[in-house]
C-alpha positions as CSV (number, residue, x, y, z in Angstrom):
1,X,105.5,9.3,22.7
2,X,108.7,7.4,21.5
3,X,107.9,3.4,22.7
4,X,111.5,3.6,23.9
5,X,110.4,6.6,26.6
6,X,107.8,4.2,27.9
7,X,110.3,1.8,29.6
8,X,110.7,2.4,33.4
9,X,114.2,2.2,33.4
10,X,115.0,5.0,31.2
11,X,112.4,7.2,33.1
12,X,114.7,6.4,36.1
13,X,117.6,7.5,34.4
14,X,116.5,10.4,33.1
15,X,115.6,11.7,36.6
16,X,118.8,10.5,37.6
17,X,120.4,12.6,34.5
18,X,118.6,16.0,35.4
19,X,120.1,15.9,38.7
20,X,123.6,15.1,37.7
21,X,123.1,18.0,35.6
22,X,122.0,20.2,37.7
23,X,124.5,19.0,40.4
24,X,127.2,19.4,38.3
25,X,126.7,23.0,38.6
26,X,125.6,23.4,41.9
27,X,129.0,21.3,43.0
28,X,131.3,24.0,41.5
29,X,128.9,26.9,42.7
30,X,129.2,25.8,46.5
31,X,132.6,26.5,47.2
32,X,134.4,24.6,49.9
33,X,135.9,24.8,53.6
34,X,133.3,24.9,56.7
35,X,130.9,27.2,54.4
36,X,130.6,25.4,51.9
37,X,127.2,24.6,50.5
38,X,125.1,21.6,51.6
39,X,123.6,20.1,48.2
40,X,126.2,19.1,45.7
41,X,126.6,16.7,42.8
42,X,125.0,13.3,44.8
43,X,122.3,15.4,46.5
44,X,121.3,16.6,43.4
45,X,121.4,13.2,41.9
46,X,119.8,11.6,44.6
47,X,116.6,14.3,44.7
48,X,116.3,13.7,40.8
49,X,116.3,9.5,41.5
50,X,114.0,9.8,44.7
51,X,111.3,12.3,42.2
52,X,111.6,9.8,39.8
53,X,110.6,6.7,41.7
54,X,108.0,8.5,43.5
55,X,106.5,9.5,40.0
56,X,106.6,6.1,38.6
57,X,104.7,4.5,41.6
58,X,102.2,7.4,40.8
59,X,100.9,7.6,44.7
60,X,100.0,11.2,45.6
61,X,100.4,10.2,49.0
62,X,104.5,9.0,48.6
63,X,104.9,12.0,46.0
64,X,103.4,14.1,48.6
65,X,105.8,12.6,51.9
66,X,108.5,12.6,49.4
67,X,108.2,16.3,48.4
68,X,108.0,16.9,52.2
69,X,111.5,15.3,52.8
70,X,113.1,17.7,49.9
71,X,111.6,20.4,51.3
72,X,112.9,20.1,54.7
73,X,116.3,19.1,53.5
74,X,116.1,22.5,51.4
75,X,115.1,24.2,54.7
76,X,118.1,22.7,56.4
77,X,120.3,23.6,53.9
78,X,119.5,27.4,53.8
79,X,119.7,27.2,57.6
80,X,123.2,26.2,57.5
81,X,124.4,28.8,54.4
82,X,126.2,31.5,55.4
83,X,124.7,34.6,56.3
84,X,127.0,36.2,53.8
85,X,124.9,34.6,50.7
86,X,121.4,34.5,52.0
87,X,119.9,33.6,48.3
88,X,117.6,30.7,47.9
89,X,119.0,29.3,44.7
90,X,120.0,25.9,45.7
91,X,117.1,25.7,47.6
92,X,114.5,25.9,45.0
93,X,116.5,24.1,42.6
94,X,116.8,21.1,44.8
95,X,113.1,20.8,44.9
96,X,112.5,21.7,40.9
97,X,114.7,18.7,40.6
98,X,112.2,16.6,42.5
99,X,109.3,17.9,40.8
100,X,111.2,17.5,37.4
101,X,112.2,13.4,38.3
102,X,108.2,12.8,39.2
103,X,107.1,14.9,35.7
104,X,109.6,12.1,33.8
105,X,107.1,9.5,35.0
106,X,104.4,11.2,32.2
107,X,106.4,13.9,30.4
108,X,110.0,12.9,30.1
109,X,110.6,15.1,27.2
110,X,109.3,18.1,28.8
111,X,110.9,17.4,32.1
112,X,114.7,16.7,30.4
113,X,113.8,19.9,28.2
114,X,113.2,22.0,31.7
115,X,116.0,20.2,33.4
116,X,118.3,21.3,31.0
117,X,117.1,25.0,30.4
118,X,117.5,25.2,34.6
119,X,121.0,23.9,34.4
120,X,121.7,26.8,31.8
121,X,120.0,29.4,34.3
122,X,122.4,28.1,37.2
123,X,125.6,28.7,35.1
124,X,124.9,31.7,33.3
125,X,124.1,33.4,36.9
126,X,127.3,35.5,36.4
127,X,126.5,37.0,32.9
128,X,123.0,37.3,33.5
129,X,123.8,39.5,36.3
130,X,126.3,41.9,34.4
131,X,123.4,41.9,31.8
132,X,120.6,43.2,34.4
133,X,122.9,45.1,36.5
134,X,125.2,46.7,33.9
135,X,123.9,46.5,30.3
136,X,120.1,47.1,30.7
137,X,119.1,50.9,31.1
138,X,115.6,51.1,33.2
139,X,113.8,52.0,30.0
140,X,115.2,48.8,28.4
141,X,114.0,46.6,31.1
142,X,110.3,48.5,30.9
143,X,110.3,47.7,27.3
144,X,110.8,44.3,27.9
145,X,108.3,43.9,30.1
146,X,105.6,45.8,28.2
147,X,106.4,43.4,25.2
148,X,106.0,40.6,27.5
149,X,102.4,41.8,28.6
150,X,101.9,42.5,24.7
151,X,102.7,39.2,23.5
152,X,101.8,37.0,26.8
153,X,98.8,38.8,28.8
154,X,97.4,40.7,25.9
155,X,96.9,38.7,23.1
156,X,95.2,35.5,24.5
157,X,92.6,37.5,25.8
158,X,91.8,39.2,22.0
159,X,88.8,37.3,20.5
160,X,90.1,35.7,17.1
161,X,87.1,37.0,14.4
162,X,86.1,39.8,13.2
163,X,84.6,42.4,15.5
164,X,82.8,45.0,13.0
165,X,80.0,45.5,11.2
166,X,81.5,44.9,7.8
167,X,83.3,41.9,9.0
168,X,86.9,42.7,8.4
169,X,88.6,43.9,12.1
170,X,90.1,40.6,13.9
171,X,91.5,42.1,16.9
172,X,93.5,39.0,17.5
173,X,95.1,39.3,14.1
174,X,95.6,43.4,14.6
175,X,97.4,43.0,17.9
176,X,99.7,40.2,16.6
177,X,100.7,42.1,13.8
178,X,101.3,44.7,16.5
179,X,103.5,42.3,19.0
180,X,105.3,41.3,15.8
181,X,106.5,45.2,14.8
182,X,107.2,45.2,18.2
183,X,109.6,42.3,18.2
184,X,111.5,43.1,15.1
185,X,112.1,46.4,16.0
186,X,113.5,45.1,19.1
187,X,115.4,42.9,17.2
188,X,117.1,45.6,15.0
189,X,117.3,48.1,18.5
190,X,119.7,44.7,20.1
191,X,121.8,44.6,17.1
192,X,122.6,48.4,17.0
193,X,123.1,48.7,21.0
194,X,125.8,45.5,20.8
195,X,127.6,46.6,17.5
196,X,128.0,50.0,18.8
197,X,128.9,53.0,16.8
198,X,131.1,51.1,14.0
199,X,128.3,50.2,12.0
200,X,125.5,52.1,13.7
201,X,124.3,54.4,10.9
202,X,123.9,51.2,8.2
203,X,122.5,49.5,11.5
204,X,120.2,52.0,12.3
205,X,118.6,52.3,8.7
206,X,118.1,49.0,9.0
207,X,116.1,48.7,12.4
208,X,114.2,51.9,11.2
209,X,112.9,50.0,8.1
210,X,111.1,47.7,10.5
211,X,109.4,51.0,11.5
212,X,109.0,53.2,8.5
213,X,111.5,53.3,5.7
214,X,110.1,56.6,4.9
215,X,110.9,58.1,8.0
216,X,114.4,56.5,7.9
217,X,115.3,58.1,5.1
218,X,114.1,61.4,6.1
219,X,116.0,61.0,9.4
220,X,119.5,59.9,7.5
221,X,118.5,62.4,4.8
222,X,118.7,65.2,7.9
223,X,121.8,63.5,8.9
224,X,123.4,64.3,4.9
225,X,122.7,67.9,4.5
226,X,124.2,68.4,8.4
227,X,127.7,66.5,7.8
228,X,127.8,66.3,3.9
229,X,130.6,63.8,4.2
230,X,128.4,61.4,5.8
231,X,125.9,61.7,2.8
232,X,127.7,57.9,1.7
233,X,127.2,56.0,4.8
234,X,123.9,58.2,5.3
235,X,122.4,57.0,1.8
236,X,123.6,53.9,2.4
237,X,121.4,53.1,5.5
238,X,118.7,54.6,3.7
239,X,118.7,52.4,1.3
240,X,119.3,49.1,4.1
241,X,115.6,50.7,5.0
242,X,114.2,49.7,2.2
243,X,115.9,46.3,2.5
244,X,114.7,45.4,6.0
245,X,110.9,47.1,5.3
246,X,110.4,44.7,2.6
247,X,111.6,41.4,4.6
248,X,109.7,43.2,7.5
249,X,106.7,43.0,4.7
250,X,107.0,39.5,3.9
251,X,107.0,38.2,7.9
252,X,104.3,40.2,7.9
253,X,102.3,38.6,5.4
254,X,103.3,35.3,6.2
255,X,101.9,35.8,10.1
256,X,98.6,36.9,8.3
257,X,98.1,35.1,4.7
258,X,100.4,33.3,3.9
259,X,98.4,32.6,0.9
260,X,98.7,36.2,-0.2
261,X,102.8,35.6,0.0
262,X,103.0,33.0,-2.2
263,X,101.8,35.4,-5.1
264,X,104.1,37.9,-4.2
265,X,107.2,35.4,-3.7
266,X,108.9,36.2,-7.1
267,X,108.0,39.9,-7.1
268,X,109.5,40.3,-3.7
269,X,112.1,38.1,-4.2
270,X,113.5,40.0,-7.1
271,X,112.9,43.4,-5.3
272,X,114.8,42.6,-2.3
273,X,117.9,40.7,-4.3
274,X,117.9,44.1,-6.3
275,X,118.1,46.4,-3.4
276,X,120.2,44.3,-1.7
277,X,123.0,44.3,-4.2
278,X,122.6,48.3,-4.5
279,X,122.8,49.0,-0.6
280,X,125.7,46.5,-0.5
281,X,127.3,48.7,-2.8
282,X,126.6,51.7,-1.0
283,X,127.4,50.8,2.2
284,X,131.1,49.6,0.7
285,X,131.5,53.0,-0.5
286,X,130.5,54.8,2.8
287,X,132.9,52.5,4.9
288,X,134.8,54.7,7.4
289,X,132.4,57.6,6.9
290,X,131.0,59.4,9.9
291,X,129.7,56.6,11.9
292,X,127.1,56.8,13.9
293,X,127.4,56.7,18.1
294,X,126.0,53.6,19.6
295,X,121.9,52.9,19.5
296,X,119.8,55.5,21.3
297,X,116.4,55.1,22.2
298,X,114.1,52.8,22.5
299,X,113.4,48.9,21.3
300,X,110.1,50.4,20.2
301,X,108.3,52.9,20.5
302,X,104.4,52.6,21.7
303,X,102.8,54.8,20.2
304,X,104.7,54.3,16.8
305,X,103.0,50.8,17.3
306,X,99.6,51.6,18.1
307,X,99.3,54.4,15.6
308,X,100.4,51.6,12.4
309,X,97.6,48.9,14.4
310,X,95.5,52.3,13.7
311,X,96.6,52.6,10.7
312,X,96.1,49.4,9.5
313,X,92.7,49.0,11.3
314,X,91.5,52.7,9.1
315,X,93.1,51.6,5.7
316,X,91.3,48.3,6.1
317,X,88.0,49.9,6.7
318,X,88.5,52.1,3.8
319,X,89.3,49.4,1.7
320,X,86.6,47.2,2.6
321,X,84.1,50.7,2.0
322,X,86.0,51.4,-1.4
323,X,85.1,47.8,-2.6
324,X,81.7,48.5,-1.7
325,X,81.6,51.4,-3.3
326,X,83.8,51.3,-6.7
327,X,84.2,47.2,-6.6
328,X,87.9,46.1,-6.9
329,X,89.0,49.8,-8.3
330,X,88.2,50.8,-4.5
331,X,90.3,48.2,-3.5
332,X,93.5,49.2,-5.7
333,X,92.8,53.2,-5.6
334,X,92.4,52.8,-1.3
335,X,96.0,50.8,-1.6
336,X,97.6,53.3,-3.9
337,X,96.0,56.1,-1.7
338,X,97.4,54.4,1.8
339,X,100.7,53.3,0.3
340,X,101.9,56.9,-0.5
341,X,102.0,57.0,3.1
342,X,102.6,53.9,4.4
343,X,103.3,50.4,2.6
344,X,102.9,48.1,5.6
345,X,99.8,49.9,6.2
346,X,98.4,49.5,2.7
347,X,99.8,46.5,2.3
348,X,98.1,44.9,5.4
349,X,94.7,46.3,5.3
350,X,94.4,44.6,1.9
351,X,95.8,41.6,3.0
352,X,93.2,41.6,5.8
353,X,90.4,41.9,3.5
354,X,91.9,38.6,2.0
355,X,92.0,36.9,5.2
356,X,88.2,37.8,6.0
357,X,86.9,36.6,2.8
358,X,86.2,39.7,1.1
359,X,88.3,39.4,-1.6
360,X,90.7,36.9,-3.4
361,X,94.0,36.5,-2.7
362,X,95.7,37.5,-6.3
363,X,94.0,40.7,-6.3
364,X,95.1,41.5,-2.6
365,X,99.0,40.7,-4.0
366,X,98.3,42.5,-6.5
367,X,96.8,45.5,-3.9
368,X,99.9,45.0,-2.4
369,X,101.9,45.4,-5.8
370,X,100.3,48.9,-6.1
371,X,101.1,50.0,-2.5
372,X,104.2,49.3,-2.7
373,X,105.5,51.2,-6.1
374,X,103.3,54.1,-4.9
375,X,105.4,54.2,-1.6
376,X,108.6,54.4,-4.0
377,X,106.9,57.5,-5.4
378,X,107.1,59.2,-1.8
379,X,111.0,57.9,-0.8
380,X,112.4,60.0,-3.9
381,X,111.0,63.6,-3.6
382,X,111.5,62.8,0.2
383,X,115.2,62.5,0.0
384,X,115.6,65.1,-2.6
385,X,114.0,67.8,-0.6
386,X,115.4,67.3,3.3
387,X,119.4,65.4,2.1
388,X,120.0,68.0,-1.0
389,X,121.3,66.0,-4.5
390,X,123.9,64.2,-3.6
391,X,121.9,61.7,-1.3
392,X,118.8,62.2,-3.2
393,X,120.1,60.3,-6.1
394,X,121.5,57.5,-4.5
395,X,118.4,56.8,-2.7
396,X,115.9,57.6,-5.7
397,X,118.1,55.7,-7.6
398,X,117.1,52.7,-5.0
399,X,113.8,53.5,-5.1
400,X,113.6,53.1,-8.6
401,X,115.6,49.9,-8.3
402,X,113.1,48.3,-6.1
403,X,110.4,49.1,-7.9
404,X,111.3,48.1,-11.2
405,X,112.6,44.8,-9.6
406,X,109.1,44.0,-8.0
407,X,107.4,45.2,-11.5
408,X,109.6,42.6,-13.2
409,X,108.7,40.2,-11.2
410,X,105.3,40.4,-11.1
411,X,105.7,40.8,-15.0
412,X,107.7,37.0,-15.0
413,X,105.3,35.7,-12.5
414,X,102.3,36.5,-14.3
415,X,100.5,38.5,-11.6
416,X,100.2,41.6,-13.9
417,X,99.4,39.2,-16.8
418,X,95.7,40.6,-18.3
């Protein structure tokens, strides 16, 4: 802790601060007249002074009488609000403020940090409202909550080593991967519902990258060959697919082996400047062409999710048998294999082999390096077939693109060197 934090005094004051923050807001929120409310700007202040002595004397017993004295003033002033507003709001935040002026007597850094975070959650009660009442459909707010078991029930409870036989299933590092697919496609799902239809179609290629570039473009590739003047904007949101499945590749290597990233930094780097450029020229060509209405959907889809954890759990398996089997050829034939269909998938279950030790890093990146020109070989015949020429040139084209640009730079960087 900073020495300066250890001087009484300040502790005292920053008990005194968190309730002249918080009072500030409670003093415009209670109105005024006969009804107004009964804890304003001093009482606030004073409940975040009286928490902080009590905390710095450190006697359970005077926290304990104190914290009984809040209480009952927050009963009194709930029995004096008018029926009209019957919400407990003030009430509880008078005694957080206690409980954050003791907490400054051992934490004051966590108890400012919390002061100031309750402060925010006391003036945004307006918008916050209009979000949960007006903005969020029921299936939104489900999603939310089943990423929010995902992320905090779920997976501290996953044991964090391998599970199988062979030594390569981490269910901990499985369900992560899933919580994280789940969050960026969330991500990308937010950015399409606020932007709306104006730039929905580039918006939704992008959030469908996270996903599966593949299916994007089959999707957008529909879209072409039913409104032919749409096939700019169309290809061009194919392409952003590409873009945000390889960044989407890279987080997820870095939440896995990082290690494995580093060898693939200049080969991903010069594939995703190259696609970027290209889709940046697409998508200023297809301005003004048949957007797209605003998102529809989901943030994610479940069983999207666990059929890539699947995924990623079989091609891992596979890999691991293949290397077994055939030595590193197994590894690089399962990848080339896996990546026709999926690159993430591919990409990950070599990456996981890495990560349990059964095989070194540069040959996982350069597992990786197969997967992903062997998933370029799918996008092409893909968008050829279901969008007709037109968009099946401007995506191949990207395809080819991307590929060469990760080739080169696995060419410069020496990974394909031998």
């Amino acid at each position: 802790m900073n020495a300066l934090l250890e001087q009484s005094e300040l502790k005292l004051l920053l008990a005194l601060g968190i309730g002249l923050l918080v009072g500030v807001e409670r003093e415009r929120s209670k109105g005024e007249g006969p009804s107004r409310g009964a804890a304003g700007l001093r009482t606030f202040a004073l409940i975040g002074l009286v928490g902080g002595v009590a905390g710095l004397f450190g006697q359970p017993l005077l926290i304990a009488v104190a914290g009984l004295f809040v209480a009952a003033a927050a009963v009194a002033s709930y029995r004096r609000s008018s029926p009209d507003d019957p919400g407990l709001t003030t009430e509880v935040a008078m005694f957080a403020t206690f409980l954050l002026g003791v907490m400054t007597a051992d934490r004051p850094q966590a108890a400012v940090a919390a002061g100031v975070v309750m402060a925010v959650l006391l003036a945004a009660r307006a918008p916050l409202q209009a979000l949960v009442r007006d903005v969020l459909t029921q299936r939104e707010l489900m999603d939310g909550l089943a990423f929010a078991i995902a992320a905090l029930v779920v997976l501290p409870l996953l044991p964090d080593r391998a599970v199988d036989p062979l030594g390569v299933l981490n269910p901990f590092a499985l369900w992560r991967l899933a919580v994280v697919m789940m969050g960026l496609s969330a991500l990308g799902y937010v950015a399409q519902r606020l932007e709306g239809g104006r730039r929905g179609l580039l918006l939704a290629g992008l959030a469908g990258g996270l996903v599966s570039s593949t299916a994007t473009i089959a999707g957008m590739a529909r879209r072409a060959r039913e409104t032919p003047e749409a096939t700019p904007a169309a290809a061009a949101a194919g392409v952003a697919s590409m873009l945000s499945s390889t960044a989407y590749l890279v987080v997820l290597l870095a939440t896995l082996r990082p290690q494995v990233l580093t060898a693939l930094v200049l080969p991903l780097l010069a594939g995703g400047t190259v696609i970027l450029g290209y889709a940046l020229f697409l998508a200023r060509r297809g301005t003004g062409v048949a957007p797209a209405d605003g998102a529809a959907g989901r943030a994610f889809d479940l069983s999207a999710t666990a059929f890539f954890v699947g995924l990623v759990a079989a091609c891992t398996l596979l890999s691991r048998l293949l290397e077994l089997w055939l030595g590193d050829r197994g590894v690089l034939a399962g990848a080339a294999a896996t990546g026709l269909a999926d690159a993430h998938a591919a990409a990950l279950s070599v990456t996981g082999l890495a990560a349990a030790g059964k095989l070194p890093d540069a040959f996982a990146a350069l597992g990786i390096l197969v997967a992903l020109v062997a998933n370029m070989l799918i996008k092409a015949p893909t968008a050829w077939v279901l969008g007709g020429p037109a968009y099946g040139i401007r995506v191949s084209l990207g395809a080819v693109l991307l590929a060469t640009g990760v080739l080169a730079g696995a060419v410069f960087g020496g990974l394909l060197a031998g």
